[in-house]
PAMI-981816 format. One line per field, with one value per residue: residue number from 0; residue in three letters; x, y negated, z negated of N, C-alpha, C in turn. Coordinates in steps of 0.2 Angstrom, whole numbers. Each point is the difference from the previous one (the first is absolute). Last residue first. Example, Ala and Ser with C-alpha at 12.3 -4.5 7.8 and 13.67 -1.06 7.14 Angstrom:
# PAMI-981816
pos = c(1	0)
code = c(SER	ALA)
n_c1 = c(64	2)
n_c2 = c(11	28)
n_c3 = c(-35	0)
ca_c1 = c(4	-4)
ca_c2 = c(-6	-6)
ca_c3 = c(-1	0)
c_c1 = c(-4	4)
c_c2 = c(-5	-6)
c_c3 = c(-3	0)
//
This chain:
# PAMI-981816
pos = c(127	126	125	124	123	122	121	120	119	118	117	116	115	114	113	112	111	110	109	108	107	106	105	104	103	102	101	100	99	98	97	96	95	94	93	92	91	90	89	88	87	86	85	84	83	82	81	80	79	78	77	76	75	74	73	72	71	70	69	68	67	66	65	64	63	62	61	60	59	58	57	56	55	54	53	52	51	50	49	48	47	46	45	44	43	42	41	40	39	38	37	36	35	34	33	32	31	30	29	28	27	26	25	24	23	22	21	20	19	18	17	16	15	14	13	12	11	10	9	8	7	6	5	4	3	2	1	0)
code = c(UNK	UNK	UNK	UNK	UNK	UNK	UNK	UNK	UNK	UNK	UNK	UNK	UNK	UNK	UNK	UNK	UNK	UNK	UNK	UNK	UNK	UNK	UNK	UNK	UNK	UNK	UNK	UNK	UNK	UNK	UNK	UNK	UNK	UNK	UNK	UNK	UNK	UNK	UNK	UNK	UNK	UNK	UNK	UNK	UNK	UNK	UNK	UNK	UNK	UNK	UNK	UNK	UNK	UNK	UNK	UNK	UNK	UNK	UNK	UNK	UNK	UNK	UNK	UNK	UNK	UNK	UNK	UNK	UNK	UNK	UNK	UNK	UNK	UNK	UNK	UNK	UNK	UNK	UNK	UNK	UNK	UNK	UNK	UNK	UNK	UNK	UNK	UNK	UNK	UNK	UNK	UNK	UNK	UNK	UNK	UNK	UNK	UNK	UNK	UNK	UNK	UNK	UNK	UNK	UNK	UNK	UNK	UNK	UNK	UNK	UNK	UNK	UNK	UNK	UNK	UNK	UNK	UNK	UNK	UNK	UNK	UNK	UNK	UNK	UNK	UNK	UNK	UNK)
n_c1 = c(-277	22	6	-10	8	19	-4	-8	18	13	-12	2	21	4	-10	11	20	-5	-7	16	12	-10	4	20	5	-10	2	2	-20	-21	3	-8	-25	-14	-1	-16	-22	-7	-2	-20	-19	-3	-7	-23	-10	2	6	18	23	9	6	22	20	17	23	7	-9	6	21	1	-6	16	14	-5	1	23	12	-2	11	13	13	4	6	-4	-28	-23	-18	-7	-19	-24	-10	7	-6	-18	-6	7	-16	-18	3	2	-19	-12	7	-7	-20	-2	5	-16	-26	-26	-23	-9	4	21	10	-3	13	24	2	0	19	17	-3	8	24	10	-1	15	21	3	-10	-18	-18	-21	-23	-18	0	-2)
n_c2 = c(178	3	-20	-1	16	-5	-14	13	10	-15	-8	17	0	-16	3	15	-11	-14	10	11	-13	-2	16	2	-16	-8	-18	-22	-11	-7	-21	-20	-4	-12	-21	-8	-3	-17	-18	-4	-9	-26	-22	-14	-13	1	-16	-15	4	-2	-20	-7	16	20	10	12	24	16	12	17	22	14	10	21	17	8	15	26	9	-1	-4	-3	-24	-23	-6	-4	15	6	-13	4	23	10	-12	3	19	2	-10	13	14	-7	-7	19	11	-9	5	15	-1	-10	9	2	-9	-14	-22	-7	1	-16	-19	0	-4	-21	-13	3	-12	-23	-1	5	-17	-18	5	-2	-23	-17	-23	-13	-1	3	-13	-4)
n_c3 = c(-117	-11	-15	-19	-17	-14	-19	-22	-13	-14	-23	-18	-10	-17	-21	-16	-13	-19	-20	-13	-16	-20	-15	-11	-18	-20	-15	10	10	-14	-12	12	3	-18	-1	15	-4	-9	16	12	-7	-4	13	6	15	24	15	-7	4	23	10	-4	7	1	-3	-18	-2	14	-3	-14	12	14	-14	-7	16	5	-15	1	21	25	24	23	11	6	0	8	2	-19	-13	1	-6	-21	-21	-10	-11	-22	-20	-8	-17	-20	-13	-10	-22	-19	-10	-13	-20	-14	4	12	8	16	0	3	21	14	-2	8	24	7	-1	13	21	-1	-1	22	18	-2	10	22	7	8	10	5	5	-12	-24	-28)
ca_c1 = c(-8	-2	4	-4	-8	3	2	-6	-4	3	1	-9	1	7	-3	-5	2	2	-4	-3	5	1	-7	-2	5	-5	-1	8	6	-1	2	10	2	0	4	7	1	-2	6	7	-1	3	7	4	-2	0	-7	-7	-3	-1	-5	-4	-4	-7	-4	5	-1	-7	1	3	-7	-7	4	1	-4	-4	0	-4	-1	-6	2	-6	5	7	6	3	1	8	7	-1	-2	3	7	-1	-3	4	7	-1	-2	6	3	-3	3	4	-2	-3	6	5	7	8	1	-1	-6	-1	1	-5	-9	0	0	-7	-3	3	-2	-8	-2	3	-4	-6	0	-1	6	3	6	3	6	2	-4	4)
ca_c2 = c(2	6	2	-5	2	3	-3	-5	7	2	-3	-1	7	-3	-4	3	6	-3	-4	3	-3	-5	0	7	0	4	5	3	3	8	3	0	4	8	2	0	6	2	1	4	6	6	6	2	-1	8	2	-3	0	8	1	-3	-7	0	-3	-6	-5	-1	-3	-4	-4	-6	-7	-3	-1	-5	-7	-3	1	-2	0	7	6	4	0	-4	4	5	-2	-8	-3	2	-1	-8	1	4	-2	-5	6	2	-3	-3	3	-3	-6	4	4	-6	0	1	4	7	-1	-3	6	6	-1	-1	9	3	-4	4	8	0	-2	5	3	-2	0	10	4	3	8	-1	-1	8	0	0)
ca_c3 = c(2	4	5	3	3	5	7	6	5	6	5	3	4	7	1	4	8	6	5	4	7	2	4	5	5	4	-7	-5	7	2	-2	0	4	2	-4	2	1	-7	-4	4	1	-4	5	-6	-5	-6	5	-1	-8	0	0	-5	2	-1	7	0	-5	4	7	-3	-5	5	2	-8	-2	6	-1	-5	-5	-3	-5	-2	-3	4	-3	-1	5	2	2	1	6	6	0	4	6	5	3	6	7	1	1	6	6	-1	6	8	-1	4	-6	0	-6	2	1	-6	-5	3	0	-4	-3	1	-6	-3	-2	5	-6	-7	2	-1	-9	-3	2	-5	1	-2	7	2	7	5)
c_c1 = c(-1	-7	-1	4	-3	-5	3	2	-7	-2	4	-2	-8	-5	5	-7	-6	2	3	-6	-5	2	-1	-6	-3	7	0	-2	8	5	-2	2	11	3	1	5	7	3	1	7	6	-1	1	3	2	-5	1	-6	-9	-2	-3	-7	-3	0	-5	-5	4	-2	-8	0	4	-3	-6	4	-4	-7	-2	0	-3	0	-5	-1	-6	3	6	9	3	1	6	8	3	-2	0	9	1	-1	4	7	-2	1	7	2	-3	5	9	-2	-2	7	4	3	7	1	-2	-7	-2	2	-4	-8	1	1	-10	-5	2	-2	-8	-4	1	-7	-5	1	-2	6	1	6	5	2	3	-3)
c_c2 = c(-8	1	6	-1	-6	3	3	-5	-3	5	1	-6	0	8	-3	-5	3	5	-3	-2	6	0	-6	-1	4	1	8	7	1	2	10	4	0	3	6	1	-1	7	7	-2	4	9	4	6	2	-3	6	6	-1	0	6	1	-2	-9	1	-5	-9	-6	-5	-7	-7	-1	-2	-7	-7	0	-6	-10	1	5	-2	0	6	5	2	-2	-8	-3	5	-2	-4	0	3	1	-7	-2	2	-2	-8	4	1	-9	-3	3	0	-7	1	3	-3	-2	4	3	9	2	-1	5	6	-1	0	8	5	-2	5	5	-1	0	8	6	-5	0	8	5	2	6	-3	0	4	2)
c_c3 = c(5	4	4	8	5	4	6	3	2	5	8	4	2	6	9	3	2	5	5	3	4	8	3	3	5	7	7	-3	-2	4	2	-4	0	6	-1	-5	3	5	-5	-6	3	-1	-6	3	-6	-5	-5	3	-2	-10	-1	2	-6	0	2	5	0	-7	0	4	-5	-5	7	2	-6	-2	7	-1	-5	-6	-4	-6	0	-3	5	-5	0	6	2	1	3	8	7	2	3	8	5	1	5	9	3	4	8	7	1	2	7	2	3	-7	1	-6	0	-2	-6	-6	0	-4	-6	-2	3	-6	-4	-4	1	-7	-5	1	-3	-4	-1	2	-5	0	-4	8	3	7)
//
């Protein structure tokens, strides 16, 4: 892939989700803590990339779980091709839909406290 080529955000999602993925892999992690650790990115691309775009404040475990759905649906044939094998994300995304049913509370408390660390460095950055 050339690297004036665009990539959406969801393209750019399933990029860097598929290299973090690897790393964790490779850090000798348990598939119990890659799997939180997924979840903890996800969140973060979510609240970077699509709140400040959202009409709604409203947000979930399952918004989560529906961008990356979202990203896998509308993953390009080149973004297939440049992973070279999407069934890693797949293999964990399963896991991750049942950490964000099985794990409700913790689930939805990552996201808030992740929301509220993002909103207090926008505020910092406006003040300063």
């Amino acid at each position: 892939m050339k690297k004036t080529d665009a990539l959406s955000k969801e393209e750019k999602l399933l990029l860097l989700l598929q290299m973090f993925i690897e790393r964790l892999k490779k850090s000798g992690f348990a598939q119990d803590k890659i799997i939180r650790y997924i979840w903890l990115f996800c969140v973060g691309y979510y609240i970077k990339y699509y709140l400040p775009q959202s009409k709604t404040d409203l947000a979930d475990r399952f918004t989560i779980i529906s961008m990356l759905s979202n990203a896998l649906k509308s993953s390009s044939p080149r973004i297939i091709q440049h992973l070279g094998y999407e069934h890693e994300i797949t293999f964990f995304f399963r896991f991750l839909i049942l950490y964000a049913i099985d794990n409700e509370e913790e689930a939805e408390n990552i996201y808030r406290e992740e929301r509220v660390r993002y909103e207090k460095c926008l505020l910092m950055k406006n003040i300063f």
